[in-house]
N, C-alpha and C positions, 0 to 999 in steps of 0.2 A: 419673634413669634407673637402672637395676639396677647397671651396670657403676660410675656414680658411687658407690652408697652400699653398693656393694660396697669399694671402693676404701678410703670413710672407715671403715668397718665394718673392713680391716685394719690401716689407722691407727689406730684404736683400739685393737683387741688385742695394735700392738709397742708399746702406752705400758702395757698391764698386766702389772705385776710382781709376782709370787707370791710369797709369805713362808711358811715353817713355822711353828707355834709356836718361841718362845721365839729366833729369826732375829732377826739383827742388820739392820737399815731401814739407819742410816746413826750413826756417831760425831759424837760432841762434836768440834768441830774440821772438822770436812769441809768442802769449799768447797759453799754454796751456790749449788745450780746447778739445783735444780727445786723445783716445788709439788707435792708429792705428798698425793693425794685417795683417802683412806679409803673404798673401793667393796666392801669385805666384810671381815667382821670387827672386829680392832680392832688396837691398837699402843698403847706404853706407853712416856711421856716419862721420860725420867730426867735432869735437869737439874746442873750439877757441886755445886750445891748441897743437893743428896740431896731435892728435892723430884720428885716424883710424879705423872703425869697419863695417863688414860688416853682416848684418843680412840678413834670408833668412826665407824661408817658415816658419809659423808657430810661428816666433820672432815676438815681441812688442816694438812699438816706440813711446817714449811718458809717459814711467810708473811713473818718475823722477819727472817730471812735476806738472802730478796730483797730487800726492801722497804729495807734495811739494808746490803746489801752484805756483813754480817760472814758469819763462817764459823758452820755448826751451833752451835747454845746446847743442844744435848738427843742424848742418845745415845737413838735409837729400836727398839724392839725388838718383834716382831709377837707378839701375845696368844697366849692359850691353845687356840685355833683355828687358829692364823695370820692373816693379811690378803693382801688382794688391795690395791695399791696402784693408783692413774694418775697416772702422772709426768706431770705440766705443764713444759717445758723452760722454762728461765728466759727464754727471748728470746720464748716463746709467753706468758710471763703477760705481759711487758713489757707486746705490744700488747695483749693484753685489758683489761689495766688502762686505754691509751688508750682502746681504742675501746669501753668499754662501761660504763657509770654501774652497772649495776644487779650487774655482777662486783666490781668497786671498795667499791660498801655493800657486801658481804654479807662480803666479806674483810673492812673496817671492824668489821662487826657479829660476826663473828667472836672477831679481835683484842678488842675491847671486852668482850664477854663473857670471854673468859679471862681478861683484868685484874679484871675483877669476881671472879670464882671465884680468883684469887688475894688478892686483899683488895689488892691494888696499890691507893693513893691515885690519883684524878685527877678534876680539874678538871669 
């Protein structure tokens, strides 16, 4: 009905968060408490090891964290455009991680690829 995907259609737009250029996403250290999904522009990882990453439309920041419990690994900061972020709350990725196989690969596939582009060793 109109009224239902009106409803999620506002749901949607209180999970997107605007960034300016050069805006601070989130610090090193912050409790990991969401998935945030690159939906315009880009963002730029800054790791305490002074390495470097820049994600854009469609990448995930944050998957480390969850997955892991630990706090931020990456100080994030919105590109030269800014970004539009979508916060995923953490108790919302939990269940999608339950209930949906083809959420779980592609976060998988994700992860896998950035260890790749990092030259990280594995199995």
């Amino acid at each position: 009905t109109l009224s239902s995907s009106s409803a999620a259609s506002d749901v949607y737009k209180r999970q997107l968060r605007h960034f300016e250029p050069g805006e601070v996403v989130m610090t090193i250290g912050d409790p990991s408490d969401s998935l945030d999904l690159v939906v315009s522009g880009a963002v730029q990882l800054q790791t305490s090891r002074g390495r470097s990453l820049v994600l854009g439309t469609g990448e995930a920041v944050g998957k480390v964290g969850l997955i892991t419990g630990m706090p931020r690994m990456a100080t994030v900061v919105a590109g030269p455009e800014g970004a539009i972020l979508f916060v995923l709350p953490a108790e919302v990725f939990e269940e999608m991680l339950q209930r949906s196989w083809s959420f779980a690969r592609g976060l998988l596939g994700q992860l896998g690829q950035r260890l790749a582009a990092a030259g990280t060793p594995h199995p």
